[in-house]
N, CA, C and O atoms as a Tinker XYZ file with bonds, in Angstrom:
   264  protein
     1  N      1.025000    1.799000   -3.543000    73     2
     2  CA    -0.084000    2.706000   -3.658000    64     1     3
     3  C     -0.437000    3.185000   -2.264000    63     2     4     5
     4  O     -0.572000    2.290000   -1.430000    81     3
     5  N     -0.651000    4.718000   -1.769000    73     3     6
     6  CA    -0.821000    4.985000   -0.994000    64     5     7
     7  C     -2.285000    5.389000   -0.501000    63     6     8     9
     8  O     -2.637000    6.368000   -1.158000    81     7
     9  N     -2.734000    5.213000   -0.086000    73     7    10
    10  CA    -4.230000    5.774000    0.390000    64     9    11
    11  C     -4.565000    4.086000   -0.511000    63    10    12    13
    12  O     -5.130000    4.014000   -1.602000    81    11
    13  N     -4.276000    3.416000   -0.064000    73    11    14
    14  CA    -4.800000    1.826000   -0.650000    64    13    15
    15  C     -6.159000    1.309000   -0.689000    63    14    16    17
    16  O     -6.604000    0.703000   -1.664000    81    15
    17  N     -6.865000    1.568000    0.447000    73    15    18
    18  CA    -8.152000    1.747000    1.314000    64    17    19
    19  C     -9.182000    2.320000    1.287000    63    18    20    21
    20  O    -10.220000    1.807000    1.705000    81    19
    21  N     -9.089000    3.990000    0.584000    73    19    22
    22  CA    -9.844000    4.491000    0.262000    64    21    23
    23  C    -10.571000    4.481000   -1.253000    63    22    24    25
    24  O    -10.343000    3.683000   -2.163000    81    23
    25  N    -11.333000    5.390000   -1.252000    73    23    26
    26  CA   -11.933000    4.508000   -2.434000    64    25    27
    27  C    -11.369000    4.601000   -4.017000    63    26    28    29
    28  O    -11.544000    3.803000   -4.938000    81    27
    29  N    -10.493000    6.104000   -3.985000    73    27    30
    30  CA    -9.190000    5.594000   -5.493000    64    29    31
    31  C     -8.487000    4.776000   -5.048000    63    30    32    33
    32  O     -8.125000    3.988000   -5.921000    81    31
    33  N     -8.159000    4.597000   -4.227000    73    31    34
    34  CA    -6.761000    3.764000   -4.237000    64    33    35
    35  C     -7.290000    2.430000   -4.318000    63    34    36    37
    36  O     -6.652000    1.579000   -4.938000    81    35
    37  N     -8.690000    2.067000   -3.610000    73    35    38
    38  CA    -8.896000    0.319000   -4.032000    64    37    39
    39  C     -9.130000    0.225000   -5.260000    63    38    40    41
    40  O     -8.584000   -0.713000   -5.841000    81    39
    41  N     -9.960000    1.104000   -6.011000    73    39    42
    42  CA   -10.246000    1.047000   -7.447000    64    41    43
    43  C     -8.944000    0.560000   -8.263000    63    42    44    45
    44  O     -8.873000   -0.443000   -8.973000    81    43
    45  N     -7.819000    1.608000   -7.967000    73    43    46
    46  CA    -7.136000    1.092000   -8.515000    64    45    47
    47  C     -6.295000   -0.230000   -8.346000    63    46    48    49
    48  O     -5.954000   -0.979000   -9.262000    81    47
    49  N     -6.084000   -0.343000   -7.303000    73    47    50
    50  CA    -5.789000   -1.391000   -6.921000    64    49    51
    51  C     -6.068000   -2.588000   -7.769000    63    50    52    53
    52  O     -5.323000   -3.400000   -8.317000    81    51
    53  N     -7.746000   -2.414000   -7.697000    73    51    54
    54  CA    -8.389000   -3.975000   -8.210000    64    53    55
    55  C     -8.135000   -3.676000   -9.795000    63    54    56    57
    56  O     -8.244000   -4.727000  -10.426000    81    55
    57  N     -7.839000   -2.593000  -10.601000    73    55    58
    58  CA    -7.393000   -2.229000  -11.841000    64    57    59
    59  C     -6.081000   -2.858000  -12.268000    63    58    60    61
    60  O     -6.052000   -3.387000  -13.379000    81    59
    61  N     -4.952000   -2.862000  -11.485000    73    59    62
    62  CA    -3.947000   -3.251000  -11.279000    64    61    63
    63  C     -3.332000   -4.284000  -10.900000    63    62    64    65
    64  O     -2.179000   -4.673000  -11.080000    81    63
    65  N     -4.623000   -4.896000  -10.096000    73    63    66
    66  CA    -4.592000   -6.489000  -10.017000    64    65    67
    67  C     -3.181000   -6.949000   -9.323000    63    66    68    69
    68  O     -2.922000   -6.385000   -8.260000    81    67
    69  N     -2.182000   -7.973000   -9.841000    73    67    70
    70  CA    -1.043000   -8.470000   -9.432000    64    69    71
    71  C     -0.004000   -7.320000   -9.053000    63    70    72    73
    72  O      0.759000   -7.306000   -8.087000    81    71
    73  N     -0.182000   -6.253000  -10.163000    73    71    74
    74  CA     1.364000   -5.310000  -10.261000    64    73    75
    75  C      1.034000   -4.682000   -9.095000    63    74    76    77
    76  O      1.974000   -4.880000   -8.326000    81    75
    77  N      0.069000   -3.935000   -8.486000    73    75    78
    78  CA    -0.007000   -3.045000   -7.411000    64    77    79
    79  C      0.471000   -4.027000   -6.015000    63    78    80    81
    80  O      0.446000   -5.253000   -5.913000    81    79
    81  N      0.910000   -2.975000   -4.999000    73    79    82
    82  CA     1.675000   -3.401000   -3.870000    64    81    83
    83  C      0.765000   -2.214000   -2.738000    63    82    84    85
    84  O      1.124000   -1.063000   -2.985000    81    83
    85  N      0.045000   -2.265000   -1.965000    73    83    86
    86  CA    -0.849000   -1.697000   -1.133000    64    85    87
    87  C     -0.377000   -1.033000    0.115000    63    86    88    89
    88  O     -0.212000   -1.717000    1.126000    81    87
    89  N     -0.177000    0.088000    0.119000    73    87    90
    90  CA     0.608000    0.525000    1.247000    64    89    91
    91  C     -0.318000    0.869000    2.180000    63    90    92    93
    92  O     -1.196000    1.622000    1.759000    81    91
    93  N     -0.399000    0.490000    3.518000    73    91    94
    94  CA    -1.171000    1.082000    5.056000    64    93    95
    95  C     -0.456000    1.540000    5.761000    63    94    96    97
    96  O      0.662000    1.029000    5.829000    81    95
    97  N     -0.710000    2.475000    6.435000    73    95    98
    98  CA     0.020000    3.138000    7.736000    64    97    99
    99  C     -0.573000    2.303000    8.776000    63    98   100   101
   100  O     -0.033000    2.385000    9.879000    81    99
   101  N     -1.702000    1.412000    8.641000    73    99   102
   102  CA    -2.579000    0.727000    9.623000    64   101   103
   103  C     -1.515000   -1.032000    9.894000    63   102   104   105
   104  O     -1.979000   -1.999000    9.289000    81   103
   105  N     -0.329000   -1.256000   10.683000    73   103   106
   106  CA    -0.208000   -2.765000   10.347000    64   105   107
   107  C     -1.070000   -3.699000    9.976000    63   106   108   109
   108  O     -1.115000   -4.402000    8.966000    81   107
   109  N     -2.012000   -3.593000   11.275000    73   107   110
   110  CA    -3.438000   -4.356000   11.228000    64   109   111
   111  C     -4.145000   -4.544000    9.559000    63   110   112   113
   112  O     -4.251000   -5.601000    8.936000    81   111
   113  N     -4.461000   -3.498000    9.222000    73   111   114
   114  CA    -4.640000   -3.296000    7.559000    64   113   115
   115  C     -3.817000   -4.190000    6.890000    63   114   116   117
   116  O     -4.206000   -5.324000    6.610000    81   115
   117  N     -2.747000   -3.789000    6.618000    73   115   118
   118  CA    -1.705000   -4.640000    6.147000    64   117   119
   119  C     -1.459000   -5.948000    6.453000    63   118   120   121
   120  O     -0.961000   -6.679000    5.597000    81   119
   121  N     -1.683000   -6.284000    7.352000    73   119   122
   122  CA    -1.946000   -8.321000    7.899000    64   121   123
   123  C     -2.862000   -8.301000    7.180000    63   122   124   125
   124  O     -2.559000   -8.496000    6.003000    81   123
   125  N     -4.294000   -8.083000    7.461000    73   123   126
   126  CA    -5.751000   -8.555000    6.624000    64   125   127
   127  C     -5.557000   -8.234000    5.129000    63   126   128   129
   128  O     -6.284000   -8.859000    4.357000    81   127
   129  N     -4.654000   -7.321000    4.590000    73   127   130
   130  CA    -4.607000   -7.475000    2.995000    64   129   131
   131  C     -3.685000   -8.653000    2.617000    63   130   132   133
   132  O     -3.849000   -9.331000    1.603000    81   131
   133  N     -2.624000   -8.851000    3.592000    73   131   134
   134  CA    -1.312000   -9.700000    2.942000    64   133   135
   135  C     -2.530000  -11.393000    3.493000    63   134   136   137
   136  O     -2.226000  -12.427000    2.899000    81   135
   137  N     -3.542000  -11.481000    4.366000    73   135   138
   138  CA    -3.841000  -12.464000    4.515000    64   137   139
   139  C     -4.925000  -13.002000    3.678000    63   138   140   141
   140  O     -5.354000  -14.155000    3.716000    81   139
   141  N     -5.505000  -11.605000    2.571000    73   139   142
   142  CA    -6.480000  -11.912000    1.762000    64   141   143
   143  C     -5.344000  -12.437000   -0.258000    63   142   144   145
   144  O     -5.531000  -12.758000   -1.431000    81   143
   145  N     -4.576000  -12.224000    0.481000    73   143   146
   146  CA    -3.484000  -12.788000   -0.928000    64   145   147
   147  C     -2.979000  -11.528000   -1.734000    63   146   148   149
   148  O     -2.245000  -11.616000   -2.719000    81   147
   149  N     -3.665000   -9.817000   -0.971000    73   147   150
   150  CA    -2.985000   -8.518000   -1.932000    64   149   151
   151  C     -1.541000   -8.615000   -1.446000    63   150   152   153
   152  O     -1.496000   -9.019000   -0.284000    81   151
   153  N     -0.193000   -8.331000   -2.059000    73   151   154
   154  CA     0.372000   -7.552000   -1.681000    64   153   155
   155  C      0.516000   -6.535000   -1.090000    63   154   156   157
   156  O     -0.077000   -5.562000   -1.557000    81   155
   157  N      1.260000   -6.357000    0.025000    73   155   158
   158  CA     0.797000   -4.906000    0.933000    64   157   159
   159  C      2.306000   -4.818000    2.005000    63   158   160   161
   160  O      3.070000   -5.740000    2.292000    81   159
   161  N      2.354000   -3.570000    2.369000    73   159   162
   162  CA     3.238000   -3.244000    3.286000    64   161   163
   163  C      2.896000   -2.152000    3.731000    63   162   164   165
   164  O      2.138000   -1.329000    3.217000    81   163
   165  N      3.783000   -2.082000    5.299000    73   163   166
   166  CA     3.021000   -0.661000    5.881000    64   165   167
   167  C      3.884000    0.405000    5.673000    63   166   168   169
   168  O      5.075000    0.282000    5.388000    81   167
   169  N      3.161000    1.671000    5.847000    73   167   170
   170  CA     4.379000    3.120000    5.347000    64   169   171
   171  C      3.192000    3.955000    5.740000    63   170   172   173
   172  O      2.072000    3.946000    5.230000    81   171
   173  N      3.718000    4.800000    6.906000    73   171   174
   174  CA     3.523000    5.809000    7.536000    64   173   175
   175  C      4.268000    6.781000    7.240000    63   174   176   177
   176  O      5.391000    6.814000    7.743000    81   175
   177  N      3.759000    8.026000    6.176000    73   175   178
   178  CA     4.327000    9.130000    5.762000    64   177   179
   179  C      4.778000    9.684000    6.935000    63   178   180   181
   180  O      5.861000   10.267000    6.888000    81   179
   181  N      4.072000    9.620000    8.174000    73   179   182
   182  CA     4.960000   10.300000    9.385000    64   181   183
   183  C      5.740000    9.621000   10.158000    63   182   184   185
   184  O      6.015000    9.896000   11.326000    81   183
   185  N      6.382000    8.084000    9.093000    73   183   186
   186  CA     7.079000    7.765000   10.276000    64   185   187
   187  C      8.661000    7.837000    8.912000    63   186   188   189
   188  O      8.968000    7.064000    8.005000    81   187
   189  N      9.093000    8.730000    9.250000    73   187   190
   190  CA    10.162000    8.205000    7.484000    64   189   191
   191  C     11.229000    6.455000    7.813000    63   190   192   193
   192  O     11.923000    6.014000    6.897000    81   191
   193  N     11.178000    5.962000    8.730000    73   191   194
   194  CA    11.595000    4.828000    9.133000    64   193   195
   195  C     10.634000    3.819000    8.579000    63   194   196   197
   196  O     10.928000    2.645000    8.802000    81   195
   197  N      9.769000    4.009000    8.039000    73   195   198
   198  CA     8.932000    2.964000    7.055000    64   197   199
   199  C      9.277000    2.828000    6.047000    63   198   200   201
   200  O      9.376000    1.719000    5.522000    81   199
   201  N      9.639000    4.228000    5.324000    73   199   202
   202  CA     9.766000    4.238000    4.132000    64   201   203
   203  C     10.917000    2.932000    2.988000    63   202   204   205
   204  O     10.703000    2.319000    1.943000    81   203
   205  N     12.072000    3.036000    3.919000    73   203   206
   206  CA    12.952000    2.099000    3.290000    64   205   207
   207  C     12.535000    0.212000    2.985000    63   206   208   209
   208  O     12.732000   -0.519000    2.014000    81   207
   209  N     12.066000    0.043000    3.982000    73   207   210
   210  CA    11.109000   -1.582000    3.963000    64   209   211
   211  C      9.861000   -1.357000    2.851000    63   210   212   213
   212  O      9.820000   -2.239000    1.993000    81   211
   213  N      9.220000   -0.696000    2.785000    73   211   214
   214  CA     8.155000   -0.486000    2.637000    64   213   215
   215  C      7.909000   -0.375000    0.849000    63   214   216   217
   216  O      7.004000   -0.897000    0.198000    81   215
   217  N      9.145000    0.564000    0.314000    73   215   218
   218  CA     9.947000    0.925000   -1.071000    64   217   219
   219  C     11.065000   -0.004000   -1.649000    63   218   220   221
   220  O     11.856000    0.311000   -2.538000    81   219
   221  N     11.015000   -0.882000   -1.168000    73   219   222
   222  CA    12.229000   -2.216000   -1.265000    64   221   223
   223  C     11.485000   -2.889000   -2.592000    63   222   224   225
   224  O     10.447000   -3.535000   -2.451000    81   223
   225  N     12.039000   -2.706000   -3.760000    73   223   226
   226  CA    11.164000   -3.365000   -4.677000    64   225   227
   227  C     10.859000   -2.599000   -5.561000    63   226   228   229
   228  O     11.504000   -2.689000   -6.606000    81   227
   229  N      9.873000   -1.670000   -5.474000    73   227   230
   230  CA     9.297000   -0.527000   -5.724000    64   229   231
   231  C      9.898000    0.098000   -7.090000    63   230   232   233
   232  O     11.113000    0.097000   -7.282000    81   231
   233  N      9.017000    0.613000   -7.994000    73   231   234
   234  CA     9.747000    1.474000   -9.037000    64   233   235
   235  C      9.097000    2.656000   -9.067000    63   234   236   237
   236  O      9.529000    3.808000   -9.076000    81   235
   237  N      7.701000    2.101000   -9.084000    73   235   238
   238  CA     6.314000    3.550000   -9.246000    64   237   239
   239  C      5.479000    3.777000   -7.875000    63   238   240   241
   240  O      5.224000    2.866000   -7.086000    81   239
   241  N      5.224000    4.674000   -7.767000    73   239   242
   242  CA     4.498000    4.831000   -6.914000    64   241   243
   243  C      3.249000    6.054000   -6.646000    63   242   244   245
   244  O      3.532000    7.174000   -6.220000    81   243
   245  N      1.981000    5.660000   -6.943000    73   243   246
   246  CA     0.999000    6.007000   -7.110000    64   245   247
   247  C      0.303000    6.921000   -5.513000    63   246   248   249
   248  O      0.041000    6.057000   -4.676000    81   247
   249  N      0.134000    7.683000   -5.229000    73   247   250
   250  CA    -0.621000    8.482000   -4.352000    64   249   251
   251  C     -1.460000    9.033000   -4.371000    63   250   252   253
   252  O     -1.670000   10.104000   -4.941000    81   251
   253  N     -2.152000    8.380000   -3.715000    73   251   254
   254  CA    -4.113000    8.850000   -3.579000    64   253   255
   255  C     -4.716000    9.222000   -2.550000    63   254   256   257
   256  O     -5.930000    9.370000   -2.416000    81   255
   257  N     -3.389000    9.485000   -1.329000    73   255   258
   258  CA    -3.821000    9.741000    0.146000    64   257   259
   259  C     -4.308000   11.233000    0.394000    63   258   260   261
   260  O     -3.753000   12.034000   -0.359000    81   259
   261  N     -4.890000   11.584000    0.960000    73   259   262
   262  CA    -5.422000   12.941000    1.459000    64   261   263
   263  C     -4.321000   13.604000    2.755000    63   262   264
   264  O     -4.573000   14.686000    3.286000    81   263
């Protein structure tokens, strides 16, 4: 889920519970979610070198970023 942080994307998130996987462009973000027990990885639409780590797994993918 992209835009994870903001306020669709946590909604859904907490909707989605286990299945959702939380994407940040923020690492920092991404430590404090993977250390609160969400699933999460980082992916920076401007970096396309995220994308492959980041989609490892992945089937759906939800976008809520601005």
């Amino acid at each position: 889920m992209t835009g994870a942080s903001g306020n669709v994307g946590s909604a859904l998130i907490a909707l989605l519970d286990a299945e959702a996987v939380a994407a940040h462009r923020d690492p920092a973000k991404t430590a404090r979610a993977l250390e609160s027990g969400q699933p999460a990885v980082t992916l920076d639409l401007a970096k396309p070198e995220t994308l492959p780590p980041a989609s490892a797994g992945i089937d759906t993918v939800s976008c809520s970023a601005r």
